[in-house]
C-alpha positions, 0 to 999 in steps of 0.5 A, a space after each residue: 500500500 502506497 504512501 500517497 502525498 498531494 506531491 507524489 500523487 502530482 508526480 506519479 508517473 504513467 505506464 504503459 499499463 492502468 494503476 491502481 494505487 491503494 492510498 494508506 491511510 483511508 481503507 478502500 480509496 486509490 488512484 486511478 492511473 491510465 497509461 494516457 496519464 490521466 488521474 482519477 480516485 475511485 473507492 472500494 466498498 461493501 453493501 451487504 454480501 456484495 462488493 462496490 465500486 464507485 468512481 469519486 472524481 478525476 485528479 486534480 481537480 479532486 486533490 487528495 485529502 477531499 478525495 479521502 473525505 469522500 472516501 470515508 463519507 461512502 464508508 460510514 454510509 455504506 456501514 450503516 446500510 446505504 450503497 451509495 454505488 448503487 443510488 447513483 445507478 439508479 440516479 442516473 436511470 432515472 435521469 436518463 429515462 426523464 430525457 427519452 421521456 422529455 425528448 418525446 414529449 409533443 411539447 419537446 418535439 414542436 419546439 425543436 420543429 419551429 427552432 428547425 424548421 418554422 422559425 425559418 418560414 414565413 407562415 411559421 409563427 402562424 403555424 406556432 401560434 395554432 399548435 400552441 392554442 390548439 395542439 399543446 393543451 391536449 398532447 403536450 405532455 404526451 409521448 409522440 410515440 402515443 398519437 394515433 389517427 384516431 387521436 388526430 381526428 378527436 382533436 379535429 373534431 373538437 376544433 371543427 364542432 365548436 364552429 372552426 372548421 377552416 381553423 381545423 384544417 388548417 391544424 391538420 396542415 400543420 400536424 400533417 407537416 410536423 409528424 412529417 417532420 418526425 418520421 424524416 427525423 427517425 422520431 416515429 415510424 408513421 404519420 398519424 395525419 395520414 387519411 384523415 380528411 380535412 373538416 370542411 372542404 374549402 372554396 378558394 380565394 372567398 375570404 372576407 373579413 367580417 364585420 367584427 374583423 373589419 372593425 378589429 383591423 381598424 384599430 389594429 393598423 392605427 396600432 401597427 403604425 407606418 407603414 403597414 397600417 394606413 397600407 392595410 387601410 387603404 387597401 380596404 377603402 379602395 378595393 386595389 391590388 395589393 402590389 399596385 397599393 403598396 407600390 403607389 409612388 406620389 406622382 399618380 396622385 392628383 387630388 381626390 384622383 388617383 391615376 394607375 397607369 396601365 403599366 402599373 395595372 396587373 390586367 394592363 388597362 389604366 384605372 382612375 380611383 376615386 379617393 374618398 375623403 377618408 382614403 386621403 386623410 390615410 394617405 395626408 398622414 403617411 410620412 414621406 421618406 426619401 426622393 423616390 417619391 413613393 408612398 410606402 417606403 421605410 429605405 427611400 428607395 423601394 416599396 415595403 415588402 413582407 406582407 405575411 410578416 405584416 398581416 401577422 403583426 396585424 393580426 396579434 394587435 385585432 387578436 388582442 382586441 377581439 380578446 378584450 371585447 369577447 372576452 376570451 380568445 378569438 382564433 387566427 382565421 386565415 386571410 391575407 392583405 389581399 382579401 381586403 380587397 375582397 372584402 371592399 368589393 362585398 362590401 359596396 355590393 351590399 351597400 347597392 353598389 351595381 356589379 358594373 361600377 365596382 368593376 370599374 371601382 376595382 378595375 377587375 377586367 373580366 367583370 367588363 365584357 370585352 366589347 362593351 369596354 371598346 364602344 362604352 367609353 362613360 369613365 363612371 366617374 360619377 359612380 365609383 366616387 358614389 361608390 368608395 364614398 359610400 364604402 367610407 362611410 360604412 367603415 367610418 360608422 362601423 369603426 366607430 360603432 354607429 352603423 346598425 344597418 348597411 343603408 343601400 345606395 339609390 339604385 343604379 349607383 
């Protein structure tokens, strides 16, 4: 048995052999010498009939005399009936079947699934936002390996009979796309989405905001400020496409009138749009920024752009406010910024505006027989400021809660 001092401890030397150098003054303790060199205490000691082992800590960052504190600590618990060996095998069992249990758990699993692959996504923080309100509260703690298809549809189910049936296909998109994610992960063998079929069978591009929505929006863009915003704003009170509203450089604007070139227009034919007198205060309160001339820009240069990113914002702002006045959480329907102008066109419809002037309101091409526009030269002019006048006020009394009824315009506007 060797005399171990902190000195010749820090100056034994390694062969080409493992060491085990018993220490002299604490029973049962030695030094651990591998031929790389390196160092390690470990102790010797009996539970009942059987004969133990247990590793202590690496030298030097454990020294000598806390090595045999240690030493004589699993003695003295191991006299008086424990097996300290063996609590540590056990420790670390149960550690170990706490992380296979925890990486399993639906909870573990979708985090990973946005930090991957959603995070990078432009619809990912939609996708996060309905596996957080819908998924997680039910399966969270659940094993993935526990989901079957049955599973899937109860969830569905329960989304769709609470009148949400869009929400639960887009939930069974999302979980389609994230057990997906699992199998290609090697995380289970199967998706349990295949074969279940949507709730609702969809109509698509029909989305219109709803009166509550619009109401919300309102408030929401005065929330969201500059850019996006009066751009959501204005693309409700005139009806245009998106790019053409977003890209609108100063130029085109006269007045009440807004010019758009046939070289700006998506169907290549030029449009004068009436502004209505909410529409340019919108437009009056707009920051310019920049010599490019155009309206919305944060550079000075280019237009705005990240219009998913933007309805997002939009849309938590009108969630927080629908929240307040329902008083419990409302879902996040899907539309998009285009559907606003979706949404003006039913709108003067059923305000009484006629087909014919909303086309002409909206520029939409295929409203307007081709012959007819060759030899019907009126402009409509008279109309369509009827018409987005009328639409304005409708959202003015809407947003600000004195509009019980839609009042129709004379027929023929």
């Amino acid at each position: 048995m060797a005399k171990l001092t902190a000195a010749s401890v820090e100056k034994w030397k390694a062969t080409d052999k493992r060491q085990e150098v018993p220490d002299d003054r604490t029973p049962g303790l030695y030094l651990i010498v591998q031929p790389t060199g390196r160092k390690a205490w470990a102790v010797r000691y009996r539970a009942g009939t059987k004969h133990r082992r247990m590793r202590l800590g690496g030298y030097p960052a454990l020294s000598l005399s806390e090595a045999r504190r240690r030493a004589r600590e699993v003695q003295a618990e191991a006299e008086a009936g424990g097996d300290p060996a063996g609590d540590r095998e056990r420790a670390k069992a149960e550690e170990a079947e706490r992380q296979a249990s925890e990486r399993d758990k639906i909870a573990t699993l979708v985090e990973g699934y946005y930090r991957r692959h959603l995070s990078k996504l432009k619809s990912g923080e939609a996708a996060r936002a309905q596996f957080r309100r819908h998924v997680l509260p039910q399966w969270g703690e659940r094993d993935v390996h526990e989901i079957t298809k049955r599973d899937v549809i109860e969830l569905l189910d329960g989304i769709a009979d609470s009148g949400r049936a869009v929400t639960a296909n887009r939930v069974r998109a999302y979980l389609s796309a994230f057990f997906a994610w699992c199998v290609d992960r090697d995380v289970i063998a199967s998706n349990p989405v295949r074969g279940v079929r949507p709730a609702t069978k969809e109509t698509a591009r029909d989305r219109v905001l709803s009166d509550d929505e619009i109401r919300w929006l309102w408030r929401a863009t005065r929330d969201v400020g500059f850019p996006f915003g009066p751009l959501a704003r204005l693309l409700l009170l005139t009806g245009q496409r998106l790019r053409e509203v977003a890209e609108l450089p100063e130029a085109e604007l006269d007045g009440d009138l807004w010019h758009l070139p046939k070289a700006r227009a998506k169907n290549g034919q030029a449009n004068d749009v009436p502004l209505s007198s909410l529409a340019r205060e919108v437009l009056a309160d707009v920051p310019r920024i920049g010599d490019a001339g155009l309206i919305f820009t944060t550079t000075g240069d280019t237009p705005v752009s990240g219009f998913t990113k933007a309805r997002d914002r939009i849309w938590r702002h009108m969630e927080r406010i629908a929240t307040e006045e329902r008083g419990e959480p409302v879902d996040n329907p899907h539309w998009s910024l285009h559907d606003l102008r979706r949404t003006a066109e039913t709108t003067m419809a059923r305000l009484g505006v006629s087909q014919q002037v909303i086309d002409r309101v909206t520029n939409h091409a295929s409203g307007q027989h081709r012959m007819a526009r060759i030899y019907n030269r009126h402009d409509y002019l008279d109309e369509k400021r009827h018409a987005v006048e009328a639409l304005a006020r409708f959202v003015t009394d809407l947003t600000e809660g004195t509009a019980p009824n839609v009042v129709r315009l004379a027929e023929g506007a």
